[in-house]
ZADO-1210 file (C-alpha; in nm, 4 decimals, padded with zeros to 6 digits):
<atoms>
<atom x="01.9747" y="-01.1357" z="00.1738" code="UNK" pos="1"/>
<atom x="02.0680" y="-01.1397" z="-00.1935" code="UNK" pos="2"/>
<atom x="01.9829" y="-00.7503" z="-00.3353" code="UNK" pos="3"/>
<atom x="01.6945" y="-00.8835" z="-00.5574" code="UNK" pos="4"/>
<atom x="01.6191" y="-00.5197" z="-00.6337" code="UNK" pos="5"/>
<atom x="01.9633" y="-00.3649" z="-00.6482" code="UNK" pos="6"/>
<atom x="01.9559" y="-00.0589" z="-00.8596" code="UNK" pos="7"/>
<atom x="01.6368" y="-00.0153" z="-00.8551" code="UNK" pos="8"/>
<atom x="01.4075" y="00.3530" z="-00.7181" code="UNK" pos="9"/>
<atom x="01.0784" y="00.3157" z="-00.5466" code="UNK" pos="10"/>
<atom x="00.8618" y="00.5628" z="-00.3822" code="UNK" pos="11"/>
<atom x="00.6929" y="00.4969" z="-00.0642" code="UNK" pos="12"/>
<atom x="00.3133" y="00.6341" z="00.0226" code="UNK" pos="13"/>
<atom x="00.2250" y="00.5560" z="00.3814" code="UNK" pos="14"/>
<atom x="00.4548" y="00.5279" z="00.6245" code="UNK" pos="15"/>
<atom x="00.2974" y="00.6726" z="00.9306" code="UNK" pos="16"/>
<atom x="00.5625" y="00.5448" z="01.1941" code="UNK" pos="17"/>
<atom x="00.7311" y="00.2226" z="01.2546" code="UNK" pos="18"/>
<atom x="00.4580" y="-00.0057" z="01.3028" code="UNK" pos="19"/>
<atom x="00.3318" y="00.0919" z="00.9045" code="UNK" pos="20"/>
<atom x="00.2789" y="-00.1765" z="00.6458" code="UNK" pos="21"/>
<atom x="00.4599" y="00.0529" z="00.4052" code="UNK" pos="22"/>
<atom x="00.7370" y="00.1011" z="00.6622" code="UNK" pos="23"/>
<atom x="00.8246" y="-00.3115" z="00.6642" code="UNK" pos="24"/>
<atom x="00.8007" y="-00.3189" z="00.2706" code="UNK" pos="25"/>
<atom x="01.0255" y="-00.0084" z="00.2615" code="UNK" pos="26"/>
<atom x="01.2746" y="-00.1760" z="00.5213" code="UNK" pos="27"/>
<atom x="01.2796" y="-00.4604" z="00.3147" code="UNK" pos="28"/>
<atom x="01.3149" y="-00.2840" z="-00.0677" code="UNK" pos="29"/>
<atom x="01.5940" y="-00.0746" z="00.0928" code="UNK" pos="30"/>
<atom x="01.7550" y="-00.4120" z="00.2448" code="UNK" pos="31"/>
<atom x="01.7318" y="-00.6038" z="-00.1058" code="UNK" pos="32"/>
<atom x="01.9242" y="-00.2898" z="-00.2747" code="UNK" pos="33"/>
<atom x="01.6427" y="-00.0448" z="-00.4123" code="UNK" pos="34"/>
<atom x="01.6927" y="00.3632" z="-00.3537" code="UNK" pos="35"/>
<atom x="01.4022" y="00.5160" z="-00.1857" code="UNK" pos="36"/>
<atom x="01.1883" y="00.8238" z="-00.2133" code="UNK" pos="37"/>
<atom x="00.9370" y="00.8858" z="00.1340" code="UNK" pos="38"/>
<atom x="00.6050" y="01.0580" z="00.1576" code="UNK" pos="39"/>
<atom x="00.4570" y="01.2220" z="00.4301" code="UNK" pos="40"/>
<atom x="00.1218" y="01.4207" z="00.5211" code="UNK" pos="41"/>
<atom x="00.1706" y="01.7337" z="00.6760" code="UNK" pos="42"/>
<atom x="00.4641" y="01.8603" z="00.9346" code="UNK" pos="43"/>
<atom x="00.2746" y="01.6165" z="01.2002" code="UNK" pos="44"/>
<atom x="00.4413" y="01.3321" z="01.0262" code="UNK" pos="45"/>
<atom x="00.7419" y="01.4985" z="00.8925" code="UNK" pos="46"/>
<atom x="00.9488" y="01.4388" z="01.2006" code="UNK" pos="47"/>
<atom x="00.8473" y="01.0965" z="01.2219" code="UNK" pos="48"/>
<atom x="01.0010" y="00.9555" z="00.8486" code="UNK" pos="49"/>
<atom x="01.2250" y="01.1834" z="00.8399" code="UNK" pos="50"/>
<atom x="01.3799" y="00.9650" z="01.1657" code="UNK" pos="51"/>
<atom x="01.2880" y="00.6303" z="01.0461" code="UNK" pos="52"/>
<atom x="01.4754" y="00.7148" z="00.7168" code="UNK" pos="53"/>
<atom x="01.7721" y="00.8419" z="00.9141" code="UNK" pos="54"/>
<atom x="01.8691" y="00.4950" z="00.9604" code="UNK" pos="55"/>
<atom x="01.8837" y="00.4147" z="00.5744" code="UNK" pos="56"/>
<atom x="02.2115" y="00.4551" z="00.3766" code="UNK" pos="57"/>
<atom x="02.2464" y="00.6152" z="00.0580" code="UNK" pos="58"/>
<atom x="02.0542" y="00.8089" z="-00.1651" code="UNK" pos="59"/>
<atom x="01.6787" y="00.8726" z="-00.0256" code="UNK" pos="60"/>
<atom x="01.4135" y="01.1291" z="-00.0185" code="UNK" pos="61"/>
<atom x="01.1503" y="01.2543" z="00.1636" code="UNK" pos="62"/>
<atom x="00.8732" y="01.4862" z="00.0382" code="UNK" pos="63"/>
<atom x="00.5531" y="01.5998" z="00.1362" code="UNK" pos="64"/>
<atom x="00.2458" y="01.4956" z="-00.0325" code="UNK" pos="65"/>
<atom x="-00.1380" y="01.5214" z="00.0321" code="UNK" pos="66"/>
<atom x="-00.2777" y="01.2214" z="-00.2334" code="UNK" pos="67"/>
<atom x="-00.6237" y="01.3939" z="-00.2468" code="UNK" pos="68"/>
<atom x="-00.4026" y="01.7233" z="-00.4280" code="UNK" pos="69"/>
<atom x="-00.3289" y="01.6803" z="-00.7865" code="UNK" pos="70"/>
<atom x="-00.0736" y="01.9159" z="-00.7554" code="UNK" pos="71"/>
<atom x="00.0759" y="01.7781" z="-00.4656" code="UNK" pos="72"/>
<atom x="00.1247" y="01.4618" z="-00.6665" code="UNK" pos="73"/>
<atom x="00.2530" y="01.6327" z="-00.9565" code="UNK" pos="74"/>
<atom x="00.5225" y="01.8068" z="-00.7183" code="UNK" pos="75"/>
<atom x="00.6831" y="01.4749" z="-00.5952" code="UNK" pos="76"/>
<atom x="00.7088" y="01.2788" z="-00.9365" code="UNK" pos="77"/>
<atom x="00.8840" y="01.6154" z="-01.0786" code="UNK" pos="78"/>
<atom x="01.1011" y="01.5927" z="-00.7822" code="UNK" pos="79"/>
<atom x="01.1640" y="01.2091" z="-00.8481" code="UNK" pos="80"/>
<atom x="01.2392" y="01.2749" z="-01.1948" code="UNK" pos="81"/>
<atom x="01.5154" y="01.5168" z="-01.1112" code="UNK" pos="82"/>
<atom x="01.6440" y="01.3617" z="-00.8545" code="UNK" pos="83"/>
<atom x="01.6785" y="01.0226" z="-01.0227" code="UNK" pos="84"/>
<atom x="01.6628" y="01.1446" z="-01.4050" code="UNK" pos="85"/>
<atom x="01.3290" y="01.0010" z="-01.5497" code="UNK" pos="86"/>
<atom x="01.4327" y="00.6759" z="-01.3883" code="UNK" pos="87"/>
<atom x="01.1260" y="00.4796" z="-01.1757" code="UNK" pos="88"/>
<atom x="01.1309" y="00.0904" z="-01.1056" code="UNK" pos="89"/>
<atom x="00.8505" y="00.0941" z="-00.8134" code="UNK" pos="90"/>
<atom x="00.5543" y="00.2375" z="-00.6524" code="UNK" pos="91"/>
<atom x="00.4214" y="00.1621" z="-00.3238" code="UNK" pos="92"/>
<atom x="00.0760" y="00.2669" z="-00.2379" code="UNK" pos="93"/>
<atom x="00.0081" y="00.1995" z="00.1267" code="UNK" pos="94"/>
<atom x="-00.2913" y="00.4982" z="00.1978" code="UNK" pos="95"/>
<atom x="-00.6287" y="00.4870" z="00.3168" code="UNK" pos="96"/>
<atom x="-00.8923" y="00.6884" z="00.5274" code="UNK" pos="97"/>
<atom x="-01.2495" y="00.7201" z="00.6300" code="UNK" pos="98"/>
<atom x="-01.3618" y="00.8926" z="00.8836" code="UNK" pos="99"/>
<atom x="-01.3814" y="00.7381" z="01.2172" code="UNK" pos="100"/>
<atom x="-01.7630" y="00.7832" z="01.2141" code="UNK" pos="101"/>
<atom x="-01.7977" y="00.5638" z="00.9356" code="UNK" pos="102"/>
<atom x="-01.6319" y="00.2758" z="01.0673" code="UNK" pos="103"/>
<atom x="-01.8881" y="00.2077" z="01.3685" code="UNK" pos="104"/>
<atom x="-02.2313" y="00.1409" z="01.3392" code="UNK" pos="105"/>
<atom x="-02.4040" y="00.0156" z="01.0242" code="UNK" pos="106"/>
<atom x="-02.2765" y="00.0525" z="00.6493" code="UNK" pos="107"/>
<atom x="-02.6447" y="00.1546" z="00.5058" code="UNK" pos="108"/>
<atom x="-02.5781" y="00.4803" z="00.7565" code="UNK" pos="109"/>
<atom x="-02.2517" y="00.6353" z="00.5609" code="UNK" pos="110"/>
<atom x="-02.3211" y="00.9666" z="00.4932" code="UNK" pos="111"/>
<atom x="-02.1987" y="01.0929" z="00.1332" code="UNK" pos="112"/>
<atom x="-01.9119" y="01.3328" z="00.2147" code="UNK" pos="113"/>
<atom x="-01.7698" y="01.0130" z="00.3904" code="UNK" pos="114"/>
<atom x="-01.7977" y="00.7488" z="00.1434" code="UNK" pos="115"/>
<atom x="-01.6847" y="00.9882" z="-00.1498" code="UNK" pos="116"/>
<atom x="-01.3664" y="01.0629" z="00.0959" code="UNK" pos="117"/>
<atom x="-01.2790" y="00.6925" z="00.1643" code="UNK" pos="118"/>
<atom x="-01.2752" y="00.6211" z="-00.1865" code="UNK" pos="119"/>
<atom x="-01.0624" y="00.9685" z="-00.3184" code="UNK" pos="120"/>
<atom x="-00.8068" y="00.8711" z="-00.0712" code="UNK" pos="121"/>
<atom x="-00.8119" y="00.4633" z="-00.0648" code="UNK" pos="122"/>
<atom x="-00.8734" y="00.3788" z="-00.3821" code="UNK" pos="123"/>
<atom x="-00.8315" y="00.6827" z="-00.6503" code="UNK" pos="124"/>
<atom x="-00.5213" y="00.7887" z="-00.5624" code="UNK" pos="125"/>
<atom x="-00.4026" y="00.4614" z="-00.6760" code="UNK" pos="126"/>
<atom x="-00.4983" y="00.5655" z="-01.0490" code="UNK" pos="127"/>
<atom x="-00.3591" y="00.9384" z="-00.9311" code="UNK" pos="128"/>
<atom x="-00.0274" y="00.7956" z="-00.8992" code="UNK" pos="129"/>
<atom x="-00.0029" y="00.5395" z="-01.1488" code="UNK" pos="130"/>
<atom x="-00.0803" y="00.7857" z="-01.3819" code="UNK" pos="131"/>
<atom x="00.1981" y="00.9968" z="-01.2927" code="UNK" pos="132"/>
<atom x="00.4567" y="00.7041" z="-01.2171" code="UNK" pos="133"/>
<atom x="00.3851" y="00.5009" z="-01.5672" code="UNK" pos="134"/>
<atom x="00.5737" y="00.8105" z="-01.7789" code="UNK" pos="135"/>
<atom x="00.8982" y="00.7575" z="-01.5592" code="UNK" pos="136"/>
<atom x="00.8628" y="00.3781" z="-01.5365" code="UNK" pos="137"/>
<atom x="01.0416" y="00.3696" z="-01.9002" code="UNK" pos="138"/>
<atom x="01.1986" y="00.0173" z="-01.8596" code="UNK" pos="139"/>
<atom x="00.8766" y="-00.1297" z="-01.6982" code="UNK" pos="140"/>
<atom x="00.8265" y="-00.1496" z="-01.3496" code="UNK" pos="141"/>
<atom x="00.5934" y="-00.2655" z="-01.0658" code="UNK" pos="142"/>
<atom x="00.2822" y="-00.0610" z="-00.8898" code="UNK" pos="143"/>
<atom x="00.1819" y="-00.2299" z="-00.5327" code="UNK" pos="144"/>
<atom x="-00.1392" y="-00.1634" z="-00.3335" code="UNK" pos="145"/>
<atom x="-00.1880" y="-00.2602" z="-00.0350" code="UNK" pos="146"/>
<atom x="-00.5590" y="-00.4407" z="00.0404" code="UNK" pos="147"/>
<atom x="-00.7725" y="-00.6380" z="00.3107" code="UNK" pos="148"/>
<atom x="-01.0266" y="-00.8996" z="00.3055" code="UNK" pos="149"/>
<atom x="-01.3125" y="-00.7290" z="00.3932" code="UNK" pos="150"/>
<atom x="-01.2969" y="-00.6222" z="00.0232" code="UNK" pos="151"/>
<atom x="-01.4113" y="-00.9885" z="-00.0921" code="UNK" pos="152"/>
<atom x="-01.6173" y="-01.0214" z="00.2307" code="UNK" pos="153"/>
<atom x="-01.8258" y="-00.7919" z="00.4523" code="UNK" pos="154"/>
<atom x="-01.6169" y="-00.7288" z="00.7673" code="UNK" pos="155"/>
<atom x="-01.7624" y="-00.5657" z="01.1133" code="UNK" pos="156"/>
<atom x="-01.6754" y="-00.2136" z="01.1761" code="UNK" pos="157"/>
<atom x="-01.4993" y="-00.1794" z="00.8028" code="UNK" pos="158"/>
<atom x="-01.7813" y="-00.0646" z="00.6633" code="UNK" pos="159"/>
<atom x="-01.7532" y="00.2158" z="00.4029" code="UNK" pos="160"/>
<atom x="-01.3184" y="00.1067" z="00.3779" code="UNK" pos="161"/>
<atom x="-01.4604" y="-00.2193" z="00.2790" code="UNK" pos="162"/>
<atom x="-01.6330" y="-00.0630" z="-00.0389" code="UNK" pos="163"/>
<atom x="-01.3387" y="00.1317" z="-00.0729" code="UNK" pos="164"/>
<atom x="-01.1242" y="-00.1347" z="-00.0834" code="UNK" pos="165"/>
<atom x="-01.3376" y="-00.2960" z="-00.3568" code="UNK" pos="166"/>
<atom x="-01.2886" y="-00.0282" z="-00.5806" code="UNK" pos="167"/>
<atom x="-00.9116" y="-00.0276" z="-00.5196" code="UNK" pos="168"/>
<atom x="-00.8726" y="-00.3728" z="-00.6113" code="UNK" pos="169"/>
<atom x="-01.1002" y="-00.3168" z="-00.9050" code="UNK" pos="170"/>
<atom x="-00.8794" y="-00.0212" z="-00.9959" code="UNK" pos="171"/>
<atom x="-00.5242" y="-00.2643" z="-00.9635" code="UNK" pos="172"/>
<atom x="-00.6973" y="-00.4957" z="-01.2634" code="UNK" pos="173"/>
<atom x="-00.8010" y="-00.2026" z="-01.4958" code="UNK" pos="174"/>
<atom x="-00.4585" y="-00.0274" z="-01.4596" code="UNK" pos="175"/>
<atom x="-00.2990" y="-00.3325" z="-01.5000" code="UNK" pos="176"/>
<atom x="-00.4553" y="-00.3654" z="-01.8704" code="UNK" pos="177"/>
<atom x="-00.3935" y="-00.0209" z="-01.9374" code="UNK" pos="178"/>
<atom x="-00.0364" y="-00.0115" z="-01.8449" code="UNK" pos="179"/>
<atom x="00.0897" y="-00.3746" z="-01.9423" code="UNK" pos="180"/>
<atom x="00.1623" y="-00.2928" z="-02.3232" code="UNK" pos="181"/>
<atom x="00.4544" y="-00.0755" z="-02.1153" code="UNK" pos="182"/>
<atom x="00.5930" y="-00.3444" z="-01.9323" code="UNK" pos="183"/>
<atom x="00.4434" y="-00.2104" z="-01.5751" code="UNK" pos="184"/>
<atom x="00.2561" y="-00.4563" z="-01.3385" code="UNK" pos="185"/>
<atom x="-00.0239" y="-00.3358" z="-01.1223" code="UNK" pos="186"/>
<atom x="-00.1191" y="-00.5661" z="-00.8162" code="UNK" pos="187"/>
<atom x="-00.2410" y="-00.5722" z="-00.4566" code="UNK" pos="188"/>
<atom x="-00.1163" y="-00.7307" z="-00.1490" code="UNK" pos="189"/>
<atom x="-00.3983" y="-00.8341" z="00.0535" code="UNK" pos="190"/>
<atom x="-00.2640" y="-00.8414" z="00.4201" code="UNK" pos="191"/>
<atom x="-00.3996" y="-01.0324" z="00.7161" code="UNK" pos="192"/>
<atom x="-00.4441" y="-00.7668" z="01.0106" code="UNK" pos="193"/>
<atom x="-00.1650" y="-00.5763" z="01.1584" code="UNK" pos="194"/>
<atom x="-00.1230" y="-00.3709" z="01.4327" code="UNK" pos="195"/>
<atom x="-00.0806" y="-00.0451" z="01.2380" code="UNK" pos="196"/>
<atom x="-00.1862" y="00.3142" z="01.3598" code="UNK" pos="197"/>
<atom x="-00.4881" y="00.3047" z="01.1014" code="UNK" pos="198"/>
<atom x="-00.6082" y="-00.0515" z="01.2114" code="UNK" pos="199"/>
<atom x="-00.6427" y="00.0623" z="01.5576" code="UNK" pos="200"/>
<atom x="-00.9081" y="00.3461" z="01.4312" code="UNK" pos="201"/>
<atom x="-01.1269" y="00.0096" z="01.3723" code="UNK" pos="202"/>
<atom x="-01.3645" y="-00.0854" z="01.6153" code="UNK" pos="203"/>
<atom x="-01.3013" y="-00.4205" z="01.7455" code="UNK" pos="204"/>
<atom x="-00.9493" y="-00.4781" z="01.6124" code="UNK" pos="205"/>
<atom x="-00.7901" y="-00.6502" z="01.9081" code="UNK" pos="206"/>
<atom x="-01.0944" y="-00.9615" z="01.8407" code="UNK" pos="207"/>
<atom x="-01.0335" y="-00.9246" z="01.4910" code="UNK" pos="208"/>
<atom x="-00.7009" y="-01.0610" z="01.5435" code="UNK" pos="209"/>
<atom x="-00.7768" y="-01.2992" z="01.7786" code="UNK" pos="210"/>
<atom x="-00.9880" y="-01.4342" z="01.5435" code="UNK" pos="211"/>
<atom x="-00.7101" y="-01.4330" z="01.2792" code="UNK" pos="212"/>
<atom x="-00.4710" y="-01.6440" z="01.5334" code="UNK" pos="213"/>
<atom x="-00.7444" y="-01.9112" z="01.5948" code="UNK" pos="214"/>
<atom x="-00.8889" y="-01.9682" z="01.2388" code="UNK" pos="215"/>
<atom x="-00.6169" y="-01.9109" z="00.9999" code="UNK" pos="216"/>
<atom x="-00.4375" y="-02.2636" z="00.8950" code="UNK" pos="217"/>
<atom x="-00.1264" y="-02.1291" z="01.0001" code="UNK" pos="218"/>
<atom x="-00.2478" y="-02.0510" z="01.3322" code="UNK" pos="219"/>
<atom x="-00.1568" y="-01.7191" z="01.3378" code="UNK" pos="220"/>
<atom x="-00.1133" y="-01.3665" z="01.2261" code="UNK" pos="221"/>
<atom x="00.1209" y="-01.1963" z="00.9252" code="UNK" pos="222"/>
<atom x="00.4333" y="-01.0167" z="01.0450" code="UNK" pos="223"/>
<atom x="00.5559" y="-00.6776" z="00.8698" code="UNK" pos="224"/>
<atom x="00.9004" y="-00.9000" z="00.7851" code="UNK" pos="225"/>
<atom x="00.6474" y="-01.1081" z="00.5830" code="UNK" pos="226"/>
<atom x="00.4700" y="-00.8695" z="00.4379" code="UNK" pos="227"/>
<atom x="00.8009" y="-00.7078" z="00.3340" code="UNK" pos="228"/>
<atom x="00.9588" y="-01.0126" z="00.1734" code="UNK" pos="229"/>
<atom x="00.5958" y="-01.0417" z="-00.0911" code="UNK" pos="230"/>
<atom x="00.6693" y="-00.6913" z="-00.1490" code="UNK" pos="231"/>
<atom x="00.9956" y="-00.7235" z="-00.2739" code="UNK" pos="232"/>
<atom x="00.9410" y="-01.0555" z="-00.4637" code="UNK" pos="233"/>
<atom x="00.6630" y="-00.8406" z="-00.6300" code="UNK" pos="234"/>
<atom x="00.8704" y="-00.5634" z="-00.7132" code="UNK" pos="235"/>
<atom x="01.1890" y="-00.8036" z="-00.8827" code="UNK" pos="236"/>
<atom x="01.2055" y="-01.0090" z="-01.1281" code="UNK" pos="237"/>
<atom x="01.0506" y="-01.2805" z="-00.9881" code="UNK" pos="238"/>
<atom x="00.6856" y="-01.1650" z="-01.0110" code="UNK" pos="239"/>
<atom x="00.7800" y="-01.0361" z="-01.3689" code="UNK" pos="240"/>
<atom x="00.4529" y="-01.2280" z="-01.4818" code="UNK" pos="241"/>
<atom x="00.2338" y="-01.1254" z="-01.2502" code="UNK" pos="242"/>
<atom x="-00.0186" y="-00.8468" z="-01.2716" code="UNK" pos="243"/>
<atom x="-00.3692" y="-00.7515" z="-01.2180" code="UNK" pos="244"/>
<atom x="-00.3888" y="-01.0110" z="-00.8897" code="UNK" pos="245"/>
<atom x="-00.4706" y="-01.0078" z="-00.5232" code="UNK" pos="246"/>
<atom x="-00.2297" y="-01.1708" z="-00.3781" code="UNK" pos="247"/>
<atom x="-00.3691" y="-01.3184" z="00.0227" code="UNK" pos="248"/>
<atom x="-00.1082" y="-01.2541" z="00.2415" code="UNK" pos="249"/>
<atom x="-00.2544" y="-01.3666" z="00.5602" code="UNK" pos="250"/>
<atom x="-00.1489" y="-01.7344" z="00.6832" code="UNK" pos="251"/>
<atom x="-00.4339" y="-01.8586" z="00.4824" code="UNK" pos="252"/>
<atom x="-00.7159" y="-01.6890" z="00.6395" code="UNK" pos="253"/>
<atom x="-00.8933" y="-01.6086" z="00.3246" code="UNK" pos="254"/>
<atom x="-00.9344" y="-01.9510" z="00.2008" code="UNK" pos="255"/>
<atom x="-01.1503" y="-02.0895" z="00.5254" code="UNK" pos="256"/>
<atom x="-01.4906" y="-02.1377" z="00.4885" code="UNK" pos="257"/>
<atom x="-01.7644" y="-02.0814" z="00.8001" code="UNK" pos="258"/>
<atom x="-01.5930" y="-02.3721" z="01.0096" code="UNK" pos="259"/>
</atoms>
């Protein structure tokens, strides 16, 4: 694979284990040249990046962060711009949570503390970090979110993430405005359903993908290699144009009608 990002720094949000989103992008930024910072939540995670990471080359870090701490933000972009003096190419935002509660039964039945937590950790920390990356990102660079279809389209069981999800997408176009004049593009992958750790805390998932296999037009589901290769074509020069978009990554679910 040519190094399309060679040079380049990103920092990771989300890896959870091997079977993360943000695990298959970061496989495939590291494999296309990029040096890589890690985040993790909490010493319950620790263990696991720090082992996935152990089989990367080169110059990488791994830090702890808690996206719903200000401080705890502020801590790894300091840490960044030692490490790498002031120099930032790429963000990848690949965090979200609700409680499990609020993912089963009916949407209208989301208690407050629930639906102000989904959106603080799924879709505000986007603007949390952004705001922090943009002042290191002083040759322009590119912010990725990761998204899902229920945010165009009410989805059983997502419920309150749904909402969430909205917001986050809504969030990618106003940042994008905010931060173009700088040379920094803001946009969302919107992935078909993967067998991730927090997919599995959705009630249902296993028909949900079923579903995806018999209706998409490619007659089948979105691998992590996939989802890794839009992630670095984002990041390079190659989506140097585009910002402020949802781009469907999901065999061309999202463009079926009620057939």
């Amino acid at each position: 694979m040519s190094k399309l990002l060679d040079g380049k720094t990103g920092v990771v949000f989300g890896v959870a284990n091997k079977n993360s989103i943000a695990w298959g992008i970061a496989k495939a930024w590291h494999n296309a040249g990029a040096r890589l910072v890690f985040t993790y939540q909490g010493d319950r995670l620790k263990d696991k990046v720090q082992k996935l990471v152990s089989e990367f080359e080169g110059d990488t870090l791994v830090i702890e962060c808690d996206v719903s701490d200000d401080s705890s933000i502020d801590r790894v972009f300091n840490e960044v711009d030692a490490h790498f003096k002031g120099k930032l190419d790429m963000v990848l935002h690949s965090v979200a949570y609700a409680p499990r509660e609020a993912l089963e039964g009916r949407f209208v039945d989301t208690a407050r503390d629930a639906f102000s937590t989904a959106h603080d950790i799924s879709a505000y920390s986007l603007v949390a970090l952004a705001k922090r990356a943009a002042p290191l990102m002083s040759d322009g660079g590119s912010i990725i979110a990761m998204s899902y279809y229920g945010a165009e389209k009410v989805v059983k069981h997502y419920n309150v993430m749904g909402v969430a999800k909205a917001a986050l997408e809504a969030s990618t176009r106003y940042l994008a405005a905010d931060l173009g004049s700088d040379g920094i593009r803001v946009n969302c992958i919107s992935a078909g359903p993967v067998n991730t750790l927090a997919a599995r805390g959705i009630a249902g998932f296993s028909e949900m993908l079923k579903h995806y296999d018999e209706h998409a037009p490619l007659g089948r589901n979105v691998t992590h290699e996939e989802l890794g290769q839009t992630g670095v074509f984002l990041a390079s020069d190659g989506g140097a144009a585009i910002t402020g978009q949802v781009i469907y990554v999901d065999c061309g679910y999202q463009i079926m009608g009620g057939m």
